[in-house]
N, CA, C and O atoms as a GROMACS GRO file, in nm:
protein
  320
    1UNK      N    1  14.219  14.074   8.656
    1UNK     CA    2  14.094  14.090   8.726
    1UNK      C    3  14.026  14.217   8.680
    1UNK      O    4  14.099  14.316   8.667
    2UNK      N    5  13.871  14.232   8.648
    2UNK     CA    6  13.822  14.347   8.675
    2UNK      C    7  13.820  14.472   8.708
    2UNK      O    8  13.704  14.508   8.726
    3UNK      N    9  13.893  14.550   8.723
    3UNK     CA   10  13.926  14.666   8.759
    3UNK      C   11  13.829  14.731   8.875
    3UNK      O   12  13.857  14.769   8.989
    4UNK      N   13  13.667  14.728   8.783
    4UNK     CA   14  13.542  14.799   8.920
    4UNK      C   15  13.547  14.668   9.013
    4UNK      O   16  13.489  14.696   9.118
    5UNK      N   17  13.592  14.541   9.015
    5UNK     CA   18  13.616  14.456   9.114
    5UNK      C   19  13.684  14.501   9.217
    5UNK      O   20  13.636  14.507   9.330
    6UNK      N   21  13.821  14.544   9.182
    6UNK     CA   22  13.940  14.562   9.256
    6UNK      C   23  13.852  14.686   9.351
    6UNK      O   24  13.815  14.681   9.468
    7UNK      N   25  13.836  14.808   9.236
    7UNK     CA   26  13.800  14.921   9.305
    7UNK      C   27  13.674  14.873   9.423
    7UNK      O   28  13.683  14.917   9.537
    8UNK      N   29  13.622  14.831   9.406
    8UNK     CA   30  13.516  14.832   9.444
    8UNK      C   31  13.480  14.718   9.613
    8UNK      O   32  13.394  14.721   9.701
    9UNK      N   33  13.579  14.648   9.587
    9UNK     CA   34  13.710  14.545   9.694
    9UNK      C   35  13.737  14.691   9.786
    9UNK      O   36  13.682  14.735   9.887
   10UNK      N   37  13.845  14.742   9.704
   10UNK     CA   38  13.885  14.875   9.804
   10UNK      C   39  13.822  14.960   9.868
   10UNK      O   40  13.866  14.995   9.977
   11UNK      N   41  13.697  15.017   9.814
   11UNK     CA   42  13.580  15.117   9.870
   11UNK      C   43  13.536  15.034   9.997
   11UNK      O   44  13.514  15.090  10.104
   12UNK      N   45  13.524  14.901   9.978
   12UNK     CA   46  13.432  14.852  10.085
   12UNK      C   47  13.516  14.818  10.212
   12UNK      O   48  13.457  14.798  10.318
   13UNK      N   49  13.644  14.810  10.206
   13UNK     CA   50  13.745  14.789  10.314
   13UNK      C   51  13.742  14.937  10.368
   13UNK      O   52  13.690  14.970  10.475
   14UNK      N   53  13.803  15.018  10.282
   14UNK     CA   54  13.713  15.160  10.373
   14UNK      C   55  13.592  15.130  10.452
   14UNK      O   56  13.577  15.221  10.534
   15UNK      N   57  13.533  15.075  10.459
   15UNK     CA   58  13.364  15.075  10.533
   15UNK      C   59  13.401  14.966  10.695
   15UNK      O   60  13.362  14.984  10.810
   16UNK      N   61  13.472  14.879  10.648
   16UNK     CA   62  13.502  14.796  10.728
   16UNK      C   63  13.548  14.821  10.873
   16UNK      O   64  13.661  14.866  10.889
   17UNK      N   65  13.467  14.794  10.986
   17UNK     CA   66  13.495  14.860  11.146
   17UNK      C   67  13.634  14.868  11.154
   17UNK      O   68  13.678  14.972  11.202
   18UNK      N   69  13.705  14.793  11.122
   18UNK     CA   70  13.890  14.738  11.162
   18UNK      C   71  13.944  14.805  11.102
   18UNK      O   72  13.913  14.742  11.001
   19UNK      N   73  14.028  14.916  11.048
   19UNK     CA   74  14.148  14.954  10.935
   19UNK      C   75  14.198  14.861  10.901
   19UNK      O   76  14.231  14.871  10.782
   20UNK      N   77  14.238  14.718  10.970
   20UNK     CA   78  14.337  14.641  10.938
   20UNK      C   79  14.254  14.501  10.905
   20UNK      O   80  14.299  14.388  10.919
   21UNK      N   81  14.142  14.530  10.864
   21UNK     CA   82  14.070  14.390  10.881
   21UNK      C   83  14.087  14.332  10.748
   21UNK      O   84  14.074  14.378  10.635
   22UNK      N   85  14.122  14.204  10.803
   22UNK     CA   86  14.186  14.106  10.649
   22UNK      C   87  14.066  13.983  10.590
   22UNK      O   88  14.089  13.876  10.534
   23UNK      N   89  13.946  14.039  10.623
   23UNK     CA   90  13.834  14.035  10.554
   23UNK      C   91  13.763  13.868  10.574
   23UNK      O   92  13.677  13.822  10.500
   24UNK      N   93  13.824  13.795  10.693
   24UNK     CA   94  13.774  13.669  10.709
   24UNK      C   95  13.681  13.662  10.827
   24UNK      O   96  13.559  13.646  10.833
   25UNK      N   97  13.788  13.684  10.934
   25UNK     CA   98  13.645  13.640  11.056
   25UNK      C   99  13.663  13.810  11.152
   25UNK      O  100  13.702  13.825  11.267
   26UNK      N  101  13.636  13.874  11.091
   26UNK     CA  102  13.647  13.985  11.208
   26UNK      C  103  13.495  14.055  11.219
   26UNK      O  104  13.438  14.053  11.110
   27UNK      N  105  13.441  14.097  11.294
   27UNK     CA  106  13.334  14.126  11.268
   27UNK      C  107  13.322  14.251  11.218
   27UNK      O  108  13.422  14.323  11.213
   28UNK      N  109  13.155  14.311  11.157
   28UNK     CA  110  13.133  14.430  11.071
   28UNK      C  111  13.236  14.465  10.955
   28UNK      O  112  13.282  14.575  10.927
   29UNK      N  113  13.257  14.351  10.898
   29UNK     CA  114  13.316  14.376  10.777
   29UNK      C  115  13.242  14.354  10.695
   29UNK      O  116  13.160  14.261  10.687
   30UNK      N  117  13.273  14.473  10.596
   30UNK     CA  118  13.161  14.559  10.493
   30UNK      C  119  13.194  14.446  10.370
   30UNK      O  120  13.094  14.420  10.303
   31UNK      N  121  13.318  14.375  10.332
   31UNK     CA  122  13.356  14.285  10.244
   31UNK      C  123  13.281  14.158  10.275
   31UNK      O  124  13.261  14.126  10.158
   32UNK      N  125  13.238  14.085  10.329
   32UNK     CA  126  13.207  14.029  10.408
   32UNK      C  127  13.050  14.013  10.437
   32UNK      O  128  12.977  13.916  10.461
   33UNK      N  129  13.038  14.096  10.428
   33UNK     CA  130  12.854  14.190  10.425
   33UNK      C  131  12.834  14.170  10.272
   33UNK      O  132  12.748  14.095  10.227
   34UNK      N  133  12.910  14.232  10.206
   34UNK     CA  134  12.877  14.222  10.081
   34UNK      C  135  12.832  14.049   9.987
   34UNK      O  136  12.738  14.020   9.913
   35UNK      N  137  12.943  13.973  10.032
   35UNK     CA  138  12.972  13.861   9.972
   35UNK      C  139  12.818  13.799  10.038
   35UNK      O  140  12.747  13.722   9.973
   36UNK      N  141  12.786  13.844  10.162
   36UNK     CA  142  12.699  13.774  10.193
   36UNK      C  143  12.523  13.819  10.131
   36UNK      O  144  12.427  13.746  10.106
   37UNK      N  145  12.534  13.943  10.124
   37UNK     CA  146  12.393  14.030  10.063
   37UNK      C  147  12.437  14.004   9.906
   37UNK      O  148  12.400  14.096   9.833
   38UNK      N  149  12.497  13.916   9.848
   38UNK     CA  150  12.520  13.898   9.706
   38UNK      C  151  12.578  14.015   9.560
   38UNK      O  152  12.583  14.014   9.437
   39UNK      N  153  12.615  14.105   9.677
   39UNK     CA  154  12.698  14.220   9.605
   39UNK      C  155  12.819  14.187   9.531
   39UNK      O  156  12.878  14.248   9.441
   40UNK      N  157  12.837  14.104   9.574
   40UNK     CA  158  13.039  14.065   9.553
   40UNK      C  159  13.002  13.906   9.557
   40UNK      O  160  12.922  13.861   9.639
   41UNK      N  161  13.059  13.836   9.476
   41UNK     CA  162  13.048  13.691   9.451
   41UNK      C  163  13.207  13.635   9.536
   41UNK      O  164  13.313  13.697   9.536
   42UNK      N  165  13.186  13.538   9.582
   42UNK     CA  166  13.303  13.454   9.661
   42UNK      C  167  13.387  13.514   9.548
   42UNK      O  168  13.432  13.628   9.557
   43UNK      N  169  13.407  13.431   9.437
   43UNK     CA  170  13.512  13.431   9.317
   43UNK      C  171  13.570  13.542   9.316
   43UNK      O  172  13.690  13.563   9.332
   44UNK      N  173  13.487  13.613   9.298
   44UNK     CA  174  13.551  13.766   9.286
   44UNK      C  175  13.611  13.838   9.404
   44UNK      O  176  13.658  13.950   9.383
   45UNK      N  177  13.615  13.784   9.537
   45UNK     CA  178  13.682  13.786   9.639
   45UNK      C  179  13.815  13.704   9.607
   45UNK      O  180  13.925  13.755   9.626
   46UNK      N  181  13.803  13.607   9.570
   46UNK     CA  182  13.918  13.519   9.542
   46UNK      C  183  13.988  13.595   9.491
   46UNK      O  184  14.066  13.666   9.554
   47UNK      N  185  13.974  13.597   9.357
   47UNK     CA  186  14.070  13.686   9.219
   47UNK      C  187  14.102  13.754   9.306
   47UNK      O  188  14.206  13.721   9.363
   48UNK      N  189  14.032  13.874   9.354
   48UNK     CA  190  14.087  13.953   9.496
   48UNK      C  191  14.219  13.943   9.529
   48UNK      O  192  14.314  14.008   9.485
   49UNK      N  193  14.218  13.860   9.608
   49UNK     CA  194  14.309  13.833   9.769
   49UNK      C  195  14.406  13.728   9.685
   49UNK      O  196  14.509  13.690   9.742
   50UNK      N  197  14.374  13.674   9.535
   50UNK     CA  198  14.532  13.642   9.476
   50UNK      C  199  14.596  13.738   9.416
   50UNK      O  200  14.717  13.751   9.432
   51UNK      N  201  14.526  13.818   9.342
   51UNK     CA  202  14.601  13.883   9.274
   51UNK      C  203  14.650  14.031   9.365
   51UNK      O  204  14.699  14.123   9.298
   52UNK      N  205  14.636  14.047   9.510
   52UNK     CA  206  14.721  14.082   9.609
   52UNK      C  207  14.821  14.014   9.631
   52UNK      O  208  14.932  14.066   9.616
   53UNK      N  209  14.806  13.860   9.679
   53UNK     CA  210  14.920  13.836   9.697
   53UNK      C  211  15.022  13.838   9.589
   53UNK      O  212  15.142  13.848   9.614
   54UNK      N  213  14.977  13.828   9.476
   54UNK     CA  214  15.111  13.807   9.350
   54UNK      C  215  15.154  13.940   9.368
   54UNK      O  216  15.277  13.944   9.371
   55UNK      N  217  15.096  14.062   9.383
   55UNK     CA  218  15.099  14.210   9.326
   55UNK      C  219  15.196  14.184   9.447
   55UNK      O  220  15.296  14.256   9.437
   56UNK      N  221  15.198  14.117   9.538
   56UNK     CA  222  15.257  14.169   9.718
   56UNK      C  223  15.402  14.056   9.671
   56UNK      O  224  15.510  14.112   9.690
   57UNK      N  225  15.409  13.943   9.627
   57UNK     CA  226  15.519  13.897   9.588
   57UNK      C  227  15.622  13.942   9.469
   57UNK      O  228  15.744  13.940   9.483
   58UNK      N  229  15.567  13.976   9.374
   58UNK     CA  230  15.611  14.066   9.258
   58UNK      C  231  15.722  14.180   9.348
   58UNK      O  232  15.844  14.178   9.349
   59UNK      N  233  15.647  14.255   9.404
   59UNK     CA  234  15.691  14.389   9.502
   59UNK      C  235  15.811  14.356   9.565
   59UNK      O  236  15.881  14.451   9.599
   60UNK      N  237  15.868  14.196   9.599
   60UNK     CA  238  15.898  14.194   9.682
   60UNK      C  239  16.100  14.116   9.650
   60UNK      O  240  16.199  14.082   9.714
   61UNK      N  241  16.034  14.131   9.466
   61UNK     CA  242  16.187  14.090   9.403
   61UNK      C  243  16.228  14.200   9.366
   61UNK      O  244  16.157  14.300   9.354
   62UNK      N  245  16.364  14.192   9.340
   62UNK     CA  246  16.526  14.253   9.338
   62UNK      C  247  16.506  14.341   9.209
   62UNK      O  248  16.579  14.438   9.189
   63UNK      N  249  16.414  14.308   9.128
   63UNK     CA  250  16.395  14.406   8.955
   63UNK      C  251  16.310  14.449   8.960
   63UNK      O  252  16.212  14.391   8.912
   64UNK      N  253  16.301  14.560   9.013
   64UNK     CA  254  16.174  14.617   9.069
   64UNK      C  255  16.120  14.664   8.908
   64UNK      O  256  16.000  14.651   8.885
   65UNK      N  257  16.217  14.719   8.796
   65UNK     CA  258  16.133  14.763   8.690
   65UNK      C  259  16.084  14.624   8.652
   65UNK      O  260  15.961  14.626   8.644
   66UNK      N  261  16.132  14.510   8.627
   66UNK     CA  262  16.080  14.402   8.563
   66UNK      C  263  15.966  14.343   8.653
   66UNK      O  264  15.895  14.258   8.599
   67UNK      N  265  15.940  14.377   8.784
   67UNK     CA  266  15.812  14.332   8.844
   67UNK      C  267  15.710  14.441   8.801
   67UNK      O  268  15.594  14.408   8.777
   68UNK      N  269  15.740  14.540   8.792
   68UNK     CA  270  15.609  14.644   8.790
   68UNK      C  271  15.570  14.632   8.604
   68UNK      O  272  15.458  14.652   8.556
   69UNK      N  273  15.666  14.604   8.543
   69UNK     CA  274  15.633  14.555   8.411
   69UNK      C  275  15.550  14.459   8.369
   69UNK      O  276  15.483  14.445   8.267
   70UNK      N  277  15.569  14.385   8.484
   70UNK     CA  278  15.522  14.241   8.449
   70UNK      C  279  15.352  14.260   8.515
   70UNK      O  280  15.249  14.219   8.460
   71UNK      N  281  15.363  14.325   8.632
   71UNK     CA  282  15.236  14.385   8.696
   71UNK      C  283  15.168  14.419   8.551
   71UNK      O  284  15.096  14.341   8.490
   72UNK      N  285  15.207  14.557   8.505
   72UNK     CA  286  15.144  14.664   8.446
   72UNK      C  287  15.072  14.528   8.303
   72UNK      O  288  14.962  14.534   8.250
   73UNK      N  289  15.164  14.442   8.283
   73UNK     CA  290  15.095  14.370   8.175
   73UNK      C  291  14.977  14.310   8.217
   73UNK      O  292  14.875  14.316   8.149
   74UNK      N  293  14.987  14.231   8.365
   74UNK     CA  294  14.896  14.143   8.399
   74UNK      C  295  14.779  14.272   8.448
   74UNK      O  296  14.665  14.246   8.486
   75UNK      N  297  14.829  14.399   8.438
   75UNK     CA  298  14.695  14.517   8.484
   75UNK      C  299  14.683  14.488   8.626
   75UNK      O  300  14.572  14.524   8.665
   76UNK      N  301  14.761  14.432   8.731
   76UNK     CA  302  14.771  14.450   8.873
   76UNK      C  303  14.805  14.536   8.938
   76UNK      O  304  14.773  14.541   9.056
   77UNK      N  305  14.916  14.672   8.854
   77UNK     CA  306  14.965  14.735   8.904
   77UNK      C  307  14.864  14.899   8.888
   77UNK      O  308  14.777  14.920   8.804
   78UNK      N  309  14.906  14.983   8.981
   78UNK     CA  310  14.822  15.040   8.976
   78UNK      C  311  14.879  15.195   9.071
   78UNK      O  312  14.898  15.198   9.193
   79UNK      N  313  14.895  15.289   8.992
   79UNK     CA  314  15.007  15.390   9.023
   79UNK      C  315  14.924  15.447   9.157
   79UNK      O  316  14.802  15.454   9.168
   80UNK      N  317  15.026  15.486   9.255
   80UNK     CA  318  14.936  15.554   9.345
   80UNK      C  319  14.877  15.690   9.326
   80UNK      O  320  14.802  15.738   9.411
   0.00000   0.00000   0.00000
């Protein structure tokens, strides 16, 4: 995915009323706002919220170097 996608995914969840808002039906969400004022395209929400979940399944096997490898190839991973 895009990288200023991702980032730019992230900036706007900062904005979002909820800390915890998972960007579907909650209200004053800035993600959400966006997709709708044509800032952010559906798709690019999509790519989004999969390539979380893979990054969140990856995380979640036993080889941790061979998941973050495999991240760092697909460019999901992303050092804190």
């Amino acid at each position: 995915m895009n990288d200023r996608i991702f980032v730019e995914i992230e900036n706007l969840s900062r904005m979002c009323k909820f800390t915890n808002c998972s960007h579907t039906k909650e209200p004053h969400c800035a993600v959400k706002n966006a997709i709708s004022e044509g800032v952010l395209t559906y798709d690019e929400y999509n790519a989004f919220n999969r390539d979380k979940r893979e990054e969140e399944h990856i995380l979640k096997q036993k080889n941790k170097t061979k998941a973050v490898d495999y991240m760092k190839q697909r460019k999901l991973f992303r050092e804190p």
